[in-house]
C-alpha positions in Angstrom: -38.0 27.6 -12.2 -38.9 29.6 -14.9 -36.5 27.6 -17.3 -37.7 24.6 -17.3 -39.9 22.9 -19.8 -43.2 20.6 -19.3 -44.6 18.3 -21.4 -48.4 17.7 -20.6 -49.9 14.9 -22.7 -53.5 14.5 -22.5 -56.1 13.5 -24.8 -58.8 15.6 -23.0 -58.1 19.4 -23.8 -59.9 20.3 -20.8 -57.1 18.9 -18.6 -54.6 20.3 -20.5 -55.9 23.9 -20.1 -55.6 23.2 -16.1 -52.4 22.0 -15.9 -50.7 24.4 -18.3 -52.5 27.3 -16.3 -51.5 25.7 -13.2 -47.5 25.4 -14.3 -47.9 28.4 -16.2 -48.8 30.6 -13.0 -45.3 29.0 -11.5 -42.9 30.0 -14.2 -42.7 26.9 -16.1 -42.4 26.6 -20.3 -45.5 24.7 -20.7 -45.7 22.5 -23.9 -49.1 19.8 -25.0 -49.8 16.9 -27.1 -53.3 15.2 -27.6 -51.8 12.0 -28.1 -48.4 9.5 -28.2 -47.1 9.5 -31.7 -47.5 13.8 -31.2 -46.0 13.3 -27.7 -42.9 11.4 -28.6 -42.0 13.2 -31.6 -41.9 16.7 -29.6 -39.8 15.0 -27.6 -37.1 13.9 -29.8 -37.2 17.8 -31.2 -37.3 19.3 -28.2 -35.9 18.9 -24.4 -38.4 18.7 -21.6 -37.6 18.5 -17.6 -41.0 16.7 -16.9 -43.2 15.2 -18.5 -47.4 14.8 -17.1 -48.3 11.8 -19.5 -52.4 11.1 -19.2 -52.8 6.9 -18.8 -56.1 6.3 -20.5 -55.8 7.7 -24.3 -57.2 6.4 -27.7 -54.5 4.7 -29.8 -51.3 4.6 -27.8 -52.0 5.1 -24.7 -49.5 6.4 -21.4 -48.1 3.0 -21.0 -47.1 2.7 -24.4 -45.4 6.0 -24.6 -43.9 5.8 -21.0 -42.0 2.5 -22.5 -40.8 4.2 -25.7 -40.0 7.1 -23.7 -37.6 4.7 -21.9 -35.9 3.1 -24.5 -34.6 6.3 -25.9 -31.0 7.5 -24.5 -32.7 11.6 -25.4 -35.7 10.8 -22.7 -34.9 7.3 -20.8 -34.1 10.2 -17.8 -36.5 12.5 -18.0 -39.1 12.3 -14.7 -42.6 10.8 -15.9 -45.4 11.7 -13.7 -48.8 9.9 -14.9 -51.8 11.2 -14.5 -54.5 8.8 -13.5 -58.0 9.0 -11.9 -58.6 8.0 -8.4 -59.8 3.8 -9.3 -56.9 3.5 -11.3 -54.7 2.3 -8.3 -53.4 -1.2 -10.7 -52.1 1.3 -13.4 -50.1 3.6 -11.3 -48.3 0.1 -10.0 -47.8 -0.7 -13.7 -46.7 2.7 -13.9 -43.8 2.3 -11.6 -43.2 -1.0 -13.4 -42.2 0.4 -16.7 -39.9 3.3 -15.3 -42.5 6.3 -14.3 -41.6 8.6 -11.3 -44.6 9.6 -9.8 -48.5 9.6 -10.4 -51.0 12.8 -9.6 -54.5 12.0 -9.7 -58.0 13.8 -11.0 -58.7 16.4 -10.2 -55.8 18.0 -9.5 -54.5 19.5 -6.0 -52.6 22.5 -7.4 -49.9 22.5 -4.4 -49.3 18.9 -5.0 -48.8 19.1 -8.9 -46.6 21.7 -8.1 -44.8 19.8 -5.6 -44.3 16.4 -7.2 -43.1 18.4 -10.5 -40.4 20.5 -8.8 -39.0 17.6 -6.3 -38.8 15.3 -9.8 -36.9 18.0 -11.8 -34.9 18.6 -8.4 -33.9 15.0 -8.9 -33.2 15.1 -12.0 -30.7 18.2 -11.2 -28.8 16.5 -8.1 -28.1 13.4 -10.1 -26.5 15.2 -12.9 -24.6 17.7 -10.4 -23.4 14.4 -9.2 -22.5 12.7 -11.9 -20.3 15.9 -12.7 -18.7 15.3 -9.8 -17.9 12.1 -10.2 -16.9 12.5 -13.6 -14.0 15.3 -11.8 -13.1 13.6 -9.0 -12.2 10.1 -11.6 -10.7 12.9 -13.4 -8.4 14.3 -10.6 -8.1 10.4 -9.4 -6.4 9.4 -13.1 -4.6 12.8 -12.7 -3.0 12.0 -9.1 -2.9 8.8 -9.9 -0.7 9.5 -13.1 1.6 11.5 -10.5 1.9 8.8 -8.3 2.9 6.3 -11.0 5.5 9.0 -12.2 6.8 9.9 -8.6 7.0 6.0 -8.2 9.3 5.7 -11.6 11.3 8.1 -10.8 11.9 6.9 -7.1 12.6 3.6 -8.4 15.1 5.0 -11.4 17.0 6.9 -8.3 17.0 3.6 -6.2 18.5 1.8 -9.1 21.2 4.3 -9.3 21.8 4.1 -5.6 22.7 0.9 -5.8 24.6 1.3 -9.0 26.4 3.7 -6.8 27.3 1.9 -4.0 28.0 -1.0 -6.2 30.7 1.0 -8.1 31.8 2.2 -5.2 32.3 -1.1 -2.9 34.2 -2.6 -6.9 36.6 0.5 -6.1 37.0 0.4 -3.2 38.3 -3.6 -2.9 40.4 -3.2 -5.6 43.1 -0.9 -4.0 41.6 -2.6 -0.3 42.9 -6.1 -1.9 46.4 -4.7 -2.7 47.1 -3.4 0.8 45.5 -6.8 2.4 48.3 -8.6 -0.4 51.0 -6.1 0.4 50.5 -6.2 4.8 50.6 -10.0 4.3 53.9 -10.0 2.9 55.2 -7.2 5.3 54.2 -9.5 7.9 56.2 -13.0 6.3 59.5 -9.6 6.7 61.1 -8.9 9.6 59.8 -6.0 11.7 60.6 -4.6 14.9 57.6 -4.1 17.1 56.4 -0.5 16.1 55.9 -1.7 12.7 54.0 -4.7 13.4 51.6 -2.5 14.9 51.5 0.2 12.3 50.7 -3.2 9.8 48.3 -4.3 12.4 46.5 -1.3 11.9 46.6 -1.2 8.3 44.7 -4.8 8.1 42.3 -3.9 10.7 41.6 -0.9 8.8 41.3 -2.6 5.4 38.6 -5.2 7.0 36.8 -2.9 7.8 36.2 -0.9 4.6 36.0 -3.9 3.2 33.3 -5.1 5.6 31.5 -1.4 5.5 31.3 -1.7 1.6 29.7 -5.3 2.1 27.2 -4.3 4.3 26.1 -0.7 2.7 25.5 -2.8 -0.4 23.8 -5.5 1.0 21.3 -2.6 3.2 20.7 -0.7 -0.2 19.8 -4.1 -1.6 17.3 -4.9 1.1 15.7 -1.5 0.6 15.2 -1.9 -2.8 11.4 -2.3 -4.0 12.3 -4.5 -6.1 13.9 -7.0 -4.5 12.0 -10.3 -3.8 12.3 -13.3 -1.4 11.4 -16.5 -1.5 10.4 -18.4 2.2 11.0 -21.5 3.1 10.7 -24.0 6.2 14.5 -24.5 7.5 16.1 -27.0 10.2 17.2 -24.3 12.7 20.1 -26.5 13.9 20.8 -26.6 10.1 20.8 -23.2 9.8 23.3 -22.5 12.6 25.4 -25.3 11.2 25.6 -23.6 8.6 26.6 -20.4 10.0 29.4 -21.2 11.9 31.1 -22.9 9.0 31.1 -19.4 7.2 32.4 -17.9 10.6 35.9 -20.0 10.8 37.6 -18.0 9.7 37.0 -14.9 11.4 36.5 -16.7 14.6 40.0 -17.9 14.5 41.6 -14.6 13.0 39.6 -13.2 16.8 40.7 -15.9 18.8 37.0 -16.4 19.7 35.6 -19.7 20.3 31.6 -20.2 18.6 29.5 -22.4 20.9 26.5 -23.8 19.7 24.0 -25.6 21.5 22.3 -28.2 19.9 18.6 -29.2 20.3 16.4 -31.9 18.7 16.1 -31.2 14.7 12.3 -30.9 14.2 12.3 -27.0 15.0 11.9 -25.2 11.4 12.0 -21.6 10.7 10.0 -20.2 7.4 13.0 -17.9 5.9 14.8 -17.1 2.9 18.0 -19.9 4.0 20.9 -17.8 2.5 19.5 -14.3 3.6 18.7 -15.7 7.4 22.3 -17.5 7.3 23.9 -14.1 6.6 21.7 -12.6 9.1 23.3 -14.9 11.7 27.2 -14.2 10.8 26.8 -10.5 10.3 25.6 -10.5 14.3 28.0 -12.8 15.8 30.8 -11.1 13.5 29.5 -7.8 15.1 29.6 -9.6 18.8 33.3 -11.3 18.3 34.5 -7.7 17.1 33.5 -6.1 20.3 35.5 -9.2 22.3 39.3 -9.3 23.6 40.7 -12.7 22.5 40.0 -15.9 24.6 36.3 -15.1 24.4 33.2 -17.3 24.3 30.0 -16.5 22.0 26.6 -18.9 22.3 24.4 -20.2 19.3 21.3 -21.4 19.8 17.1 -21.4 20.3 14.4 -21.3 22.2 10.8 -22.0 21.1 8.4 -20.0 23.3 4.7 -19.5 23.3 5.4 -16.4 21.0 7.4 -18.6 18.0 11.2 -19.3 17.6 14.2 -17.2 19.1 17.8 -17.9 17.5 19.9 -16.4 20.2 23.6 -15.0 20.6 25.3 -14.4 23.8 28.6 -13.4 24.3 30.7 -13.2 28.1 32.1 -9.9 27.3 31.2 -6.6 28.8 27.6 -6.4 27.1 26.1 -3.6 25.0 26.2 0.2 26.8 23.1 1.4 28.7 22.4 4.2 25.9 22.5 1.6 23.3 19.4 0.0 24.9 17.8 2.6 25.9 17.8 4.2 21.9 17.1 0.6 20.2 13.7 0.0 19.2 13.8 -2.9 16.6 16.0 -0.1 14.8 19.1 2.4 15.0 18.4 5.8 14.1 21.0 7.7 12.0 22.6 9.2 15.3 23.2 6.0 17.3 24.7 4.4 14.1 27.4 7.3 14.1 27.6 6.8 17.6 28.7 2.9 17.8 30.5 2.8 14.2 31.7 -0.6 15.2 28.2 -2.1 15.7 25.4 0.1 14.0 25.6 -0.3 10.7 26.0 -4.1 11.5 22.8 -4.3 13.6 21.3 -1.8 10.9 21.7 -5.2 8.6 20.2 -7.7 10.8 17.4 -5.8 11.5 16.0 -5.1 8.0 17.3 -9.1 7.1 14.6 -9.9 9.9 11.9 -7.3 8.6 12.1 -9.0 5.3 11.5 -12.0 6.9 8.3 -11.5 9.2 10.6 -11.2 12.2 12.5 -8.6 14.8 15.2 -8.3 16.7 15.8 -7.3 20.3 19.0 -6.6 22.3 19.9 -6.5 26.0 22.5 -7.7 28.3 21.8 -10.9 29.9 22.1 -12.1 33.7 25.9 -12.7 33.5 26.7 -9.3 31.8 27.3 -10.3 28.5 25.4 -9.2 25.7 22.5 -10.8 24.1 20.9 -10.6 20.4 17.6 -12.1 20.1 16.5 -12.8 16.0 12.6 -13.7 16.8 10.2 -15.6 14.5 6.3 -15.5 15.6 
């Protein structure tokens, strides 16, 4: 500890020449003062790691100089250690009272002076190792955080031009769709012989479907945008499904699939975003009705539960495939989308429209064999 300096201030010289030999003997840079005014100014010249500061001294005495000491940014931290004599028990508590560390008392124990001055300077050492550290890790915290807020800008910019993307890219691709729709509808007012009212056949079927594909990418790169917001609202469920089925007509009839939905008393509300939920409700019975031969039934309605609210979907067709509900877990991986290109990307759809709206979804095939999907609300 040889480089560290000691301030003993003490009227009496005789003290002084026992504490300096005392902190000489242990490698410390002793420096004295005989009184405060002395005391203070060394201090503001010079830069001590301790400082023994003697209570009872003519003019100022240690009090006095412990509370300048204090108010100074140069010494407010450096340890104070009074010295004090045995029946001055009051002035050590004052002492502690106007920021001192510590207290040794006459005559002095030369193990414990040495003690109490090395643990304070210690001290002194751990904080500001500490505060280093602190002052890095805010550092490397700003420095990751910077990253992070970059990283973040940057994800977002390559969002924004996903869905610029796929935006330009569903435009393009109904434009030409349009013209075959226009141009299959006429061919079909024309007389064909059976082979090429299939081949037209297929060309519409084909055209809905890009069309409907485009529509649905866009509307799942929408819903995984961060920056898309929803507002939630109580609903009427029968409402809801009301309103539904009236955006459905069309399909349903173009399928030849009739949409039966079972009414219950009004007063069951769902908290949603209306048009989002709505949407939610047509993409899965579209998704059902395309999976059904004509002359086929599909059922709309709830169930409140102990759990919350179910808006169910039930078809009498052959139901969903074992695999299918095996793999599904309130989501379709990549593969199983590939796999059922008729219904994953659909189901893809409903499923984050129900994340966004505190809900989940859960398919199975129900007692009669058809299939079955479940949009929940706790």
């Amino acid at each position: 500890m040889a480089s560290y300096n000691v301030l003993i201030v003490d009227d009496l010289p005789k003290n002084i020449q026992v504490l300096g030999k005392i902190l000489s003997d242990e490698g410390f840079r002793v420096a004295f003062s005989t009184n405060g005014q002395d005391a203070l100014r060394l201090v503001g010249e010079t830069g001590f790691d301790c400082i023994l500061l003697d209570i009872m001294m003519p003019g100022m005495d240690g009090f006095e100089v412990c509370m300048e000491l204090k108010k100074k940014a140069v010494s407010q931290d450096i340890p104070v250690i009074f010295l004090t004599a045995k029946n001055e028990q009051e002035s050590v508590v004052k002492g502690f009272e106007l920021g001192a560390q510590d207290y040794v008392t006459k005559p002095f124990n030369s193990a414990e002076l040495i003690a109490r001055v090395k643990t304070h300077i210690d001290l002194v050492e751990k904080k500001k190792e500490l505060n280093n550290l602190n002052l890095h890790l805010e550092d490397k915290v700003r420095q990751r955080t910077s990253e992070l807020e970059n990283a973040n800008r940057q994800l977002e910019r390559l969002e924004q031009t996903k869905s610029d993307f796929l935006s330009i890219i569903s435009h393009e691709l109904r434009t030409p769709l349009t013209g075959i729709t226009g141009l299959t509808g006429l061919l079909d007012q024309t007389e064909l012989d059976d082979e090429q009212k299939e081949y037209i056949q297929f060309l519409k079927q084909a055209a809905g479907r890009l069309v409907r594909f485009s529509d649905i990418a866009l509307l799942i790169t929408s819903l995984q945008s961060k920056n898309q917001r929803f507002e939630l609202f109580p609903i009427s469920v029968n409402v809801l499904l009301e309103m539904a089925a009236d955006g459905l007509s069309d399909l349903l009839n173009e399928k030849q699939v009739d949409l039966n939905i079972q009414h219950y008393p009004p007063q069951a509300m769902i908290v949603c975003e209306g048009d989002l939920l709505r949407k939610c409700i047509e993409i899965a019975v579209e998704t059902l009705a395309n999976q059904l031969p004509a002359n086929s039934l599909i059922s709309l309605g709830y169930e409140l539960t102990e759990s919350g609210t179910s808006i169910f979907l039930r078809d009498n067709g052959l139901g969903f495939s074992e695999e299918l509900l095996r793999e599904y877990k309130n989501d379709l991986s990549k593969s199983i989308i590939l796999a059922y290109e008729g219904i994953g990307l659909s189901l893809t759809a409903v499923c984050l429209i129900m994340r966004m709206q505190n809900g989940y979804v859960r398919l199975s095939n129900h007692n009669d064999g058809g299939a079955e999907i479940r949009l929940h609300f706790n």
